[in-house]
N, CA, C and O of each residue as an XYZ file, in Angstrom:
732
protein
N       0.835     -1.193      0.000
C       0.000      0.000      0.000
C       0.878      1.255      0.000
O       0.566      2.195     -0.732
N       1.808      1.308      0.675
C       2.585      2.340      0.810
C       3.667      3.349     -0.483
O       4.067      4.497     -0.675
N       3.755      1.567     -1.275
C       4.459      1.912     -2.387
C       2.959      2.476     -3.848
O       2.887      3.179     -4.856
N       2.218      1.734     -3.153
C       0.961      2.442     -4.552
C       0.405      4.278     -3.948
O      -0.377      5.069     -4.476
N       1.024      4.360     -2.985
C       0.539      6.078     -2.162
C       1.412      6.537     -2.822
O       1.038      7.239     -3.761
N       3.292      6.297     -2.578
C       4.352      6.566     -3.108
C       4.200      7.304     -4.161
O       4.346      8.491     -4.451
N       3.683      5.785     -4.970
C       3.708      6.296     -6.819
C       3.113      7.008     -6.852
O       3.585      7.991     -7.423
N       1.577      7.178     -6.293
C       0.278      7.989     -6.742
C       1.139      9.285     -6.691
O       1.490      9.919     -7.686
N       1.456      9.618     -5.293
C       2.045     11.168     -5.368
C       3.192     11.424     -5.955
O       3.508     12.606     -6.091
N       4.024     10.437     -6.408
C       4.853     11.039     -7.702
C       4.066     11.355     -9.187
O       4.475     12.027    -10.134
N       2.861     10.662     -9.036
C       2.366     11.236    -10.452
C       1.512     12.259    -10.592
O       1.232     12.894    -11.609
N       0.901     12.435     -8.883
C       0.623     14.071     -8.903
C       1.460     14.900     -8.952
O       1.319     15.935     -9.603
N       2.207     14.694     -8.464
C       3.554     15.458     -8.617
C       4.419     16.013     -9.644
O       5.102     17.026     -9.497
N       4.342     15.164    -10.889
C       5.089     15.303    -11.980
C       3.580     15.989    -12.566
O       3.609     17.171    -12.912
N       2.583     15.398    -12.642
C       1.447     16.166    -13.106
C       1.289     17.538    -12.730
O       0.820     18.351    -13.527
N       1.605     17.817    -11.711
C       1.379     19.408    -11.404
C       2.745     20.356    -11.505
O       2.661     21.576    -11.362
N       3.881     19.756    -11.738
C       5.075     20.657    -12.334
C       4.395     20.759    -13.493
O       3.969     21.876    -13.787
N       4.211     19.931    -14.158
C       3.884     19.654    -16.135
C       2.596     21.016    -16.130
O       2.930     22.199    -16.195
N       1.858     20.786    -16.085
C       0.664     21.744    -15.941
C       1.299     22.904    -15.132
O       1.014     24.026    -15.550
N       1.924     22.850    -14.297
C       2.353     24.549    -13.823
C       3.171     25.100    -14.633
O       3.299     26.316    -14.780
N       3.941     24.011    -15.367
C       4.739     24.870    -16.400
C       4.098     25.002    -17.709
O       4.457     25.923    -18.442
N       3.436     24.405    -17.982
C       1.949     24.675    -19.033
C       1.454     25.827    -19.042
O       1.567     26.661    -19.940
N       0.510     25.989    -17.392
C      -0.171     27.206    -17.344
C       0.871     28.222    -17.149
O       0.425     29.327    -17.457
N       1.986     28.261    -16.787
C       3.257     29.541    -16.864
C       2.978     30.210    -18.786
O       2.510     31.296    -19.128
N       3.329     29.407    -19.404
C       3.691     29.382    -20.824
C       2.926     30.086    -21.310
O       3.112     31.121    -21.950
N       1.451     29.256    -20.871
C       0.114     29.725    -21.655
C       0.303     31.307    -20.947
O       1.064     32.006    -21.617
N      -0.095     31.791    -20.066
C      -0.570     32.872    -19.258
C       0.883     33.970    -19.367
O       0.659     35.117    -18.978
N       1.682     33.808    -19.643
C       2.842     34.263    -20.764
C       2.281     35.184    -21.620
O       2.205     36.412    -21.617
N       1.774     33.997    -22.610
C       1.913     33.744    -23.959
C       0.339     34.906    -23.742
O       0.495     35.969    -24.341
N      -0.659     34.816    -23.200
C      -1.773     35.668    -23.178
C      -1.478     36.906    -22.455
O      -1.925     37.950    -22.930
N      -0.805     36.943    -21.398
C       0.198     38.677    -21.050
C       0.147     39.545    -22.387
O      -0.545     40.441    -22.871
N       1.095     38.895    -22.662
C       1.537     39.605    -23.765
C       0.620     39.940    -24.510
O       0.392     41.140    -24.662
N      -0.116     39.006    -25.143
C      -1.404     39.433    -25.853
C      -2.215     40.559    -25.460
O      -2.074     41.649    -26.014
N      -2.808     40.425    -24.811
C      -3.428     41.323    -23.691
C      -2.834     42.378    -23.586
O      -3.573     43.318    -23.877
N      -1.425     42.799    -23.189
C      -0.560     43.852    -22.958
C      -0.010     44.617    -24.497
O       0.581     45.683    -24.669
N      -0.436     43.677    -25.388
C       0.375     44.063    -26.463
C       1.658     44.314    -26.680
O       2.048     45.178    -27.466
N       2.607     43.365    -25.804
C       4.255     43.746    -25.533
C       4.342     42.405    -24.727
O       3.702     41.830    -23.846
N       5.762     42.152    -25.686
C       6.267     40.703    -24.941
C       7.025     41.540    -23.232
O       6.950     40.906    -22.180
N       7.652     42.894    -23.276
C       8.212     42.774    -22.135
C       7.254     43.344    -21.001
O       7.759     43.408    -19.881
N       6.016     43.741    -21.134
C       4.799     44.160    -20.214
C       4.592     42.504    -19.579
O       4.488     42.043    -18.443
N       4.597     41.868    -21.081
C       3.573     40.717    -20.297
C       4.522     39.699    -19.741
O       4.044     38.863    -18.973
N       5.711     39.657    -20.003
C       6.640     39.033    -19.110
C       6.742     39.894    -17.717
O       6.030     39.761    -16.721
N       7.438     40.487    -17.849
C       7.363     41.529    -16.325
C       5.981     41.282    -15.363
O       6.174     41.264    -14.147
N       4.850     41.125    -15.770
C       3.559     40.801    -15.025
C       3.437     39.420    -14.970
O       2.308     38.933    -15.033
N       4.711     38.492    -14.832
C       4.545     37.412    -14.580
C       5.422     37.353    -13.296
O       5.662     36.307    -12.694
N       5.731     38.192    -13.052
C       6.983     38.267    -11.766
C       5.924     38.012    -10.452
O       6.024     37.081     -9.654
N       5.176     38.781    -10.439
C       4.087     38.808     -9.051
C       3.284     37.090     -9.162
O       3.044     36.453     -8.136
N       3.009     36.632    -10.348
C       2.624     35.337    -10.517
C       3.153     34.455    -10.030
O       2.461     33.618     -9.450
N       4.245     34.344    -10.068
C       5.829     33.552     -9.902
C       6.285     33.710     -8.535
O       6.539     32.693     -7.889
N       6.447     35.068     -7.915
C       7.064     35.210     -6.602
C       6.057     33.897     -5.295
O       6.619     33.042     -4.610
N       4.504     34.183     -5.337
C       3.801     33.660     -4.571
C       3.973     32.021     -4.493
O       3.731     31.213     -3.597
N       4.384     31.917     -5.539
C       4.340     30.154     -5.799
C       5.677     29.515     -5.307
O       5.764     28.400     -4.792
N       6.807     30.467     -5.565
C       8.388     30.217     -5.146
C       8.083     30.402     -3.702
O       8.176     29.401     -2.991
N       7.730     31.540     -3.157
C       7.594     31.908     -1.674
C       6.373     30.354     -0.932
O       6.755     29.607     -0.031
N       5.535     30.290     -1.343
C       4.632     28.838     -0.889
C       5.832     27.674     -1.164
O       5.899     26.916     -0.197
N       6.443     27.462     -1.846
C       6.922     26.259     -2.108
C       8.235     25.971     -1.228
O       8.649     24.905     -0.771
N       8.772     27.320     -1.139
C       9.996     27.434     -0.357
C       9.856     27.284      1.189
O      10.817     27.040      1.918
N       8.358     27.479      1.702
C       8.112     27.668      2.868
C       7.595     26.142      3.525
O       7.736     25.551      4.595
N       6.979     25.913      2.334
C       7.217     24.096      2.426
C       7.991     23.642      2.857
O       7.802     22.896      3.818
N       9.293     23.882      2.334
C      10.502     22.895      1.834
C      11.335     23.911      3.523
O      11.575     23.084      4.403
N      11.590     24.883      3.806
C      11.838     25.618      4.969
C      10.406     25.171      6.527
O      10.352     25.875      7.535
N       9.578     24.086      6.339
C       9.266     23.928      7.359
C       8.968     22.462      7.290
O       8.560     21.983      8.347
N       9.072     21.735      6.383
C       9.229     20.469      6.260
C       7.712     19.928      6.148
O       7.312     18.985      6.830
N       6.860     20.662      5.163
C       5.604     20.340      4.993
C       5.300     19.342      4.074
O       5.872     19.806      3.087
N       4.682     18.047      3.615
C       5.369     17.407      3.102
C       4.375     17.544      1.716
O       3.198     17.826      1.941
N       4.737     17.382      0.488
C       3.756     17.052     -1.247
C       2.991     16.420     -1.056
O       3.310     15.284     -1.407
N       1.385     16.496     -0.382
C       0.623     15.279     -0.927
C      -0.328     15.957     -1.941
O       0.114     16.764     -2.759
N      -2.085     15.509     -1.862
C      -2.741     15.911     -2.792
C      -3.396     17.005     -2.606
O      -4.108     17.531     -3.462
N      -3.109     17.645     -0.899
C      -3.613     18.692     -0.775
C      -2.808     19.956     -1.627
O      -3.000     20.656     -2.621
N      -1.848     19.778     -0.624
C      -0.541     20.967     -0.729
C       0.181     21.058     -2.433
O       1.127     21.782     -2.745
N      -0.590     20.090     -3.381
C       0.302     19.842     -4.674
C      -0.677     20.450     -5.210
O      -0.414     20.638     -6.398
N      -1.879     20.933     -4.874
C      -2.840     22.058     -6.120
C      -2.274     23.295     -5.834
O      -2.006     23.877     -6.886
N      -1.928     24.057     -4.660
C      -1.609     25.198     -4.404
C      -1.171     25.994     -4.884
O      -1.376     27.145     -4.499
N      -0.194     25.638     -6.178
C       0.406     25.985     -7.059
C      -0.651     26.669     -8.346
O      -0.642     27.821     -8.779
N      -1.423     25.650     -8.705
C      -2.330     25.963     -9.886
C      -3.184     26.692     -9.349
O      -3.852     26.951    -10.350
N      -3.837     27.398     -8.261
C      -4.752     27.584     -7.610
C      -4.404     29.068     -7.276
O      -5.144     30.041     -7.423
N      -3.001     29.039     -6.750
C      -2.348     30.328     -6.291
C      -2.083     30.855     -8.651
O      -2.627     31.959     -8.624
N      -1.975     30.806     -9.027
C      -1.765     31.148    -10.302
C      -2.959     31.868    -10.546
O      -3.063     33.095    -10.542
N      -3.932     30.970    -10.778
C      -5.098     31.604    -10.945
C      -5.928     32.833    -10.542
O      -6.671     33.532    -11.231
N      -5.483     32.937     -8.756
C      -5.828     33.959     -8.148
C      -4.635     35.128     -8.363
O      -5.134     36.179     -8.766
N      -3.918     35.159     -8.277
C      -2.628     35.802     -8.490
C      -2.512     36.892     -9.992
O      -2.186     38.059    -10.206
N      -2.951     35.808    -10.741
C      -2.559     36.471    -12.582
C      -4.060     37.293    -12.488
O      -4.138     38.306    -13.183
N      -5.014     36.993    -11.835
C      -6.314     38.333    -12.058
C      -5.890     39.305    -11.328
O      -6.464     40.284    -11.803
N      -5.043     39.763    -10.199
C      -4.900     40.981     -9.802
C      -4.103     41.094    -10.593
O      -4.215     42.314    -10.717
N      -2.854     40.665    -11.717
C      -2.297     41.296    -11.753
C      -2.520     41.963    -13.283
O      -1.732     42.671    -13.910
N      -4.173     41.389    -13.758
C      -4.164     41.443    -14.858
C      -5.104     42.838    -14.970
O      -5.157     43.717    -15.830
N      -6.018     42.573    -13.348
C      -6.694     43.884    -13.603
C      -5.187     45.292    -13.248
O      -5.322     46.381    -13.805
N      -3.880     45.048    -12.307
C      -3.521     46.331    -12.141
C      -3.018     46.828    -13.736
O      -3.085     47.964    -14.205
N      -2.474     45.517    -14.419
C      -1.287     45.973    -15.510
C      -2.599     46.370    -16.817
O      -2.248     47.080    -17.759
N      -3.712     45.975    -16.767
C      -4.560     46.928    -17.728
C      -5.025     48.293    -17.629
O      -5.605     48.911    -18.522
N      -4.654     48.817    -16.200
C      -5.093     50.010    -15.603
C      -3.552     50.795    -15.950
O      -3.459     51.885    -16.515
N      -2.507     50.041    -15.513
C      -1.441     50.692    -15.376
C      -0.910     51.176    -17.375
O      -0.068     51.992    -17.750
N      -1.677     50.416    -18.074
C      -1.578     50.627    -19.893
C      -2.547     51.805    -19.809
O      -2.013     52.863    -20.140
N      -3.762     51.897    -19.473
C      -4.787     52.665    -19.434
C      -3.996     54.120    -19.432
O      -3.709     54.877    -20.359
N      -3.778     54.192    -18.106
C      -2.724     55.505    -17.132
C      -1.698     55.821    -18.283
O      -1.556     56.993    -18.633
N      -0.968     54.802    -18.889
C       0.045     55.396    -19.471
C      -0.120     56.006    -20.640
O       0.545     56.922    -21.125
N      -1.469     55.190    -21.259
C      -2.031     55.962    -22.424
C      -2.035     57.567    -21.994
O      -1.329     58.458    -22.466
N      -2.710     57.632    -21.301
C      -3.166     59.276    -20.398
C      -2.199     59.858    -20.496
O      -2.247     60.866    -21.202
N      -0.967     59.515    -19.879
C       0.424     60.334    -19.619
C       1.325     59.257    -19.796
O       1.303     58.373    -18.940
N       2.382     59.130    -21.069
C       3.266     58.555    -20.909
C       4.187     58.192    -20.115
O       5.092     57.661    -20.759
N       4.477     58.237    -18.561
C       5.432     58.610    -17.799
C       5.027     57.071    -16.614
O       3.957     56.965    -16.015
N       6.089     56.131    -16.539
C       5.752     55.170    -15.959
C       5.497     55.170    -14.358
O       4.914     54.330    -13.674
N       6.064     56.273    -14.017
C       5.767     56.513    -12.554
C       4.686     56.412    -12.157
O       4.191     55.507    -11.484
N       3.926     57.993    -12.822
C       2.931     58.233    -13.428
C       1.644     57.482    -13.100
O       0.821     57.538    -12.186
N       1.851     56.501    -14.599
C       1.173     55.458    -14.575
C       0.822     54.740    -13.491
O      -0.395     54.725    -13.303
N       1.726     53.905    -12.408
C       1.946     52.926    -11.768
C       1.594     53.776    -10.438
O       0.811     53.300     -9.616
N       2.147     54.955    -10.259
C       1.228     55.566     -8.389
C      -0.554     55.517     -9.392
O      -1.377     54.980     -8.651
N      -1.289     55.986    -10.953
C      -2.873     56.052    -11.237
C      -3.312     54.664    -10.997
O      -4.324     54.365    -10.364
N      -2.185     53.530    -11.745
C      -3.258     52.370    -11.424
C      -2.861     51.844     -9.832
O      -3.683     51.108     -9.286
N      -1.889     52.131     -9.249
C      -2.083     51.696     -7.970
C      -2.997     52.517     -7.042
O      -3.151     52.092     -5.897
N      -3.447     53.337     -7.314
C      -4.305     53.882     -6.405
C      -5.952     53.675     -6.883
O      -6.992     53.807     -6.238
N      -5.686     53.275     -8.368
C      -7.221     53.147     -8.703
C      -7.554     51.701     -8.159
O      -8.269     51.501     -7.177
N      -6.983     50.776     -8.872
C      -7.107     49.431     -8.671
C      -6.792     48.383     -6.980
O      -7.210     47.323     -6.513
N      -5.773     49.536     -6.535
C      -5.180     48.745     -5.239
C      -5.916     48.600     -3.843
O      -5.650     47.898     -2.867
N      -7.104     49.657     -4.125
C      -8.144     49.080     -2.409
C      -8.679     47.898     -2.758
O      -8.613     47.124     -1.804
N      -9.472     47.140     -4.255
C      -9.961     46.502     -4.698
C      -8.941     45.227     -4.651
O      -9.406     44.211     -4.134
N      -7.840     45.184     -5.049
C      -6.826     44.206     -4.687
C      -7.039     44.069     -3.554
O      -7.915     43.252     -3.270
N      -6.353     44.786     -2.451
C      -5.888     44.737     -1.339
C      -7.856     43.850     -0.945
O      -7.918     42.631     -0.782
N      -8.723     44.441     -0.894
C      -9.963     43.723     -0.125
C     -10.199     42.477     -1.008
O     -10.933     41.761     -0.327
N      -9.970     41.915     -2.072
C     -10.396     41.345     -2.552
C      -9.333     39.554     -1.876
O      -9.540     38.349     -1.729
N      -8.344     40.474     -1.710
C      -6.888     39.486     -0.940
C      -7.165     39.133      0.260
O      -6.870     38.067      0.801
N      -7.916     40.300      0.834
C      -7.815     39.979      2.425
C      -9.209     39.205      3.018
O      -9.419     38.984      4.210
N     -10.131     38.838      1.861
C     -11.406     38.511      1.949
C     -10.910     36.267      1.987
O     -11.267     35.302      2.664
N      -9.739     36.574      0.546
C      -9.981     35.494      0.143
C      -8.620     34.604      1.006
O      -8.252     33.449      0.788
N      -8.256     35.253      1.673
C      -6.675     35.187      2.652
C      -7.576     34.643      4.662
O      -7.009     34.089      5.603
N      -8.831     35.061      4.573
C      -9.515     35.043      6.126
C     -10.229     33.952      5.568
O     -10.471     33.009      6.322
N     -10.682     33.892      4.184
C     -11.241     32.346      3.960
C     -10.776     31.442      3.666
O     -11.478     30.431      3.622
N      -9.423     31.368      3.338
C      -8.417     30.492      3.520
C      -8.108     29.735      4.832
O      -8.150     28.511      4.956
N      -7.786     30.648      5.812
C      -7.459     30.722      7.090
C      -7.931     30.068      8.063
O      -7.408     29.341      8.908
N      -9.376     30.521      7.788
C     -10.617     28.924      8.364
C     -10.226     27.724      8.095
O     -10.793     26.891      8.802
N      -9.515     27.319      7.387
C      -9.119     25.789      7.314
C      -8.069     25.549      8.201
O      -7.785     24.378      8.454
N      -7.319     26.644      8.820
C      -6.625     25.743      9.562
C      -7.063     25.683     10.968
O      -6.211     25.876     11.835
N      -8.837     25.331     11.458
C      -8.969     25.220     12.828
C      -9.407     23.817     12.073
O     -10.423     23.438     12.655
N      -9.029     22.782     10.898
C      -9.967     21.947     10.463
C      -8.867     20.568     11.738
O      -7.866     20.768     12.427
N      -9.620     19.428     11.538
C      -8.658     18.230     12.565
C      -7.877     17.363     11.674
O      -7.355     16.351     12.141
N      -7.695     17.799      9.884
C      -7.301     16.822      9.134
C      -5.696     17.806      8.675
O      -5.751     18.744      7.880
N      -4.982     17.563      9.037
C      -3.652     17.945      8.569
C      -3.019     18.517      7.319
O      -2.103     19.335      7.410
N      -3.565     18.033      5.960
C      -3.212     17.902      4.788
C      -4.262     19.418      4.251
O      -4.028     20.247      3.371
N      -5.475     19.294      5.237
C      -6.160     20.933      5.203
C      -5.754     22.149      5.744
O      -5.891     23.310      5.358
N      -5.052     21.477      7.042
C      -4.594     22.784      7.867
C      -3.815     23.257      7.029
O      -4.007     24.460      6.852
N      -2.866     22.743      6.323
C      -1.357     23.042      5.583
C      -1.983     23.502      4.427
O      -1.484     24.572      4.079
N      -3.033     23.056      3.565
C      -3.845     23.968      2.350
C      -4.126     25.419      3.056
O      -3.482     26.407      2.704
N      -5.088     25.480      4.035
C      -5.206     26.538      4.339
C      -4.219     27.397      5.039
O      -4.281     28.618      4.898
N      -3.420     26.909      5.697
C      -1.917     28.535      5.950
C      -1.064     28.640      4.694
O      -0.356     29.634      4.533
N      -1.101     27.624      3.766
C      -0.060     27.675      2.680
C      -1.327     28.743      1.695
O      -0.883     29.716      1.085
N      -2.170     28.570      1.666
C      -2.914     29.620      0.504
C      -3.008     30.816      1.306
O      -2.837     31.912      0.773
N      -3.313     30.691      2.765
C      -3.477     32.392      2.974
C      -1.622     32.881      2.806
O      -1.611     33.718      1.903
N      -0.617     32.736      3.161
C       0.525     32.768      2.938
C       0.693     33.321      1.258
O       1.152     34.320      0.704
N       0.128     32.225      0.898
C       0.171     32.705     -0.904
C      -0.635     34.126     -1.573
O      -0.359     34.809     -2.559
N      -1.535     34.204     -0.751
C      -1.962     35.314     -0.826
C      -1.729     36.774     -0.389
O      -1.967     37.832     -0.972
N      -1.107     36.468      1.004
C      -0.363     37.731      1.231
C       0.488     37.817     -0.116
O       0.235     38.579     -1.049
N       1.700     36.767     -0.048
C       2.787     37.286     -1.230
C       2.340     37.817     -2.579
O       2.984     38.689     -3.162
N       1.067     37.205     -3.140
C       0.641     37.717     -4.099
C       0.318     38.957     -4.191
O       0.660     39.652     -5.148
N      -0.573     39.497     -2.935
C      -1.209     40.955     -2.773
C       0.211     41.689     -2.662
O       0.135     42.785     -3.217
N       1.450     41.451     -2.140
C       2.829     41.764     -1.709
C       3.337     42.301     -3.456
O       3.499     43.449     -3.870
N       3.481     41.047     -4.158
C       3.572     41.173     -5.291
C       3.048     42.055     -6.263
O       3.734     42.648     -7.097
N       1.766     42.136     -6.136
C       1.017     43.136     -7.092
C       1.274     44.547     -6.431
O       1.633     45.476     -7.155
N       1.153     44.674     -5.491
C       1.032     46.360     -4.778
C       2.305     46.744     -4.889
O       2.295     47.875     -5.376
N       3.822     46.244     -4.608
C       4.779     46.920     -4.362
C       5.799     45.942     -5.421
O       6.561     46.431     -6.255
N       5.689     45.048     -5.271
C       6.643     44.724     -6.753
C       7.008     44.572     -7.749
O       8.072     44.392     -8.341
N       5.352     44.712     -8.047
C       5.147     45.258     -9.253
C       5.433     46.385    -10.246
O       6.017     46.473    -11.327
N       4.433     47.639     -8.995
C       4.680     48.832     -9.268
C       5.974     49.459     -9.692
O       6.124     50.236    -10.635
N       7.158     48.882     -8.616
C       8.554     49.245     -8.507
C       9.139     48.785     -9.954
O       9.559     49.720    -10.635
N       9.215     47.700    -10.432
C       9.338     47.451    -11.405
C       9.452     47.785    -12.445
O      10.390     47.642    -13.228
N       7.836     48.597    -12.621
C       7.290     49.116    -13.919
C       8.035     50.251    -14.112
O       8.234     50.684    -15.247
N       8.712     51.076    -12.570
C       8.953     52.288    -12.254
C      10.414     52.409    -12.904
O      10.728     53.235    -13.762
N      11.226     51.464    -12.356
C      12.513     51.288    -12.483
C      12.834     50.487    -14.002
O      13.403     51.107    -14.900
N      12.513     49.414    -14.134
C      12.773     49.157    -15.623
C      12.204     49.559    -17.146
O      12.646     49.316    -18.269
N      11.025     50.282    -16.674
C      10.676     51.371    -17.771
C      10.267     50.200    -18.546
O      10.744     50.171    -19.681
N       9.492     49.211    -18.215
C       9.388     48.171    -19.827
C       9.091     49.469    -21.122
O       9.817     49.737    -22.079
N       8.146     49.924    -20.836
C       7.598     51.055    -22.504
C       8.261     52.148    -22.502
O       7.830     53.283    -22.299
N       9.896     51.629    -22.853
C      10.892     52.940    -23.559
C      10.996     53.433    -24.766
O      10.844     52.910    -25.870
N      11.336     54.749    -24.365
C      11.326     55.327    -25.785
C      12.465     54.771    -26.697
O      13.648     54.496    -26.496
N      11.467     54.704    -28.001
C      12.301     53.871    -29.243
C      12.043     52.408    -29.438
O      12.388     51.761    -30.427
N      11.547     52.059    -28.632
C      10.646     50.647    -28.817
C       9.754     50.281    -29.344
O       9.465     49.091    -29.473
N       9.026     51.359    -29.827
C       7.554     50.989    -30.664
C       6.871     50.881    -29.703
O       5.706     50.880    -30.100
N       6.917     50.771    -28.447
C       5.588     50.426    -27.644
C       4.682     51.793    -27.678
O       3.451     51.785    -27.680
N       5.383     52.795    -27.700
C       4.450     54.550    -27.317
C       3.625     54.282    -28.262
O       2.428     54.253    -27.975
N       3.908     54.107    -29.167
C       3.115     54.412    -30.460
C       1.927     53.439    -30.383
O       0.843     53.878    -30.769
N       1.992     52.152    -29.926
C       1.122     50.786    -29.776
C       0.160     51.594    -28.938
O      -0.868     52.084    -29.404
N       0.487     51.694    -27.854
C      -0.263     51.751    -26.216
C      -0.959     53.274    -26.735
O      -2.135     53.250    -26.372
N      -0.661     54.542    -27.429
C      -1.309     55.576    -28.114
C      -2.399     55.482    -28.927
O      -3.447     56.070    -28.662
N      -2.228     54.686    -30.046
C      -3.393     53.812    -31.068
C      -3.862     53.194    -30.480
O      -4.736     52.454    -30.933
């Protein structure tokens, strides 16, 4: 029995790298679309990415172990994660249309979009949280590992994002992007 548990969770296991690196690719590959710029929609994969490294690392830093709970967290934290960051980085194109200036941009959509983040995180971070008064183990660890994921995500979108956009200027001049994000 032990060795058919074994296998099972190596093939969830390999199943949910395969599909996390699937849905990475895909949700990439639609950034960009969406953003109209391969380096917008890469850069808005950083806040996607941080929450899932930070959950996984905190695993592996408290000795939580892969079963079938703790191995969706990944696809789950993606999902919630890439909509904030899809509503800030369409606000933050919006803004820049307005005024070219990425600062600019990134304090209009963080102040338009970011109470709505921030409550929408802290709603779904206290309903997370309820799982860990549950008596089954493999839930408690779903529920502190997703509210966890959710701070980093809300972490991600509000301030590491922004900084980002601020400092690496993805839409520089001479790139063709002014002209895109203008039309």
């Amino acid at each position: 029995i032990s060795v058919l548990v074994t296998n099972s969770i190596d093939a969830i296991l390999r199943g949910q790298i395969q599909s996390l690196a699937l849905a990475l690719a895909l949700i990439s590959l639609i950034m960009m679309a969406l953003l109209w710029s391969v380096r917008l929609g890469l850069l808005s994969m950083t806040p996607t990415v941080i929450p899932i490294l930070t959950t996984l690392g905190l695993m592996g830093w408290l000795g939580i172990p892969i079963n079938t709970a703790t191995a969706v967290i990944s696809c789950v934290a993606i999902g919630i994660a890439v909509d904030d960051t899809i509503h800030y980085m369409t606000r933050f194109r919006k803004e820049y249309r307005k005024q070219p200036d990425e600062v600019v941009a990134a304090f209009r959509a963080l102040t338009s979009t970011g109470r709505a983040l921030y409550l929408t995180s802290f709603v779904l971070t206290v309903g997370f949280s309820v799982l860990v008064f549950s008596h089954f183990r493999p839930i408690i660890y779903f529920g502190l590992l997703m509210a966890v994921t959710m701070v980093s995500a809300l972490v991600g979108d509000l301030v590491l994002l922004p900084v980002l956009l601020m400092v690496l200027k993805p839409i520089g001049k001479g790139k063709g992007e002014r002209t895109k994000l203008k039309g």
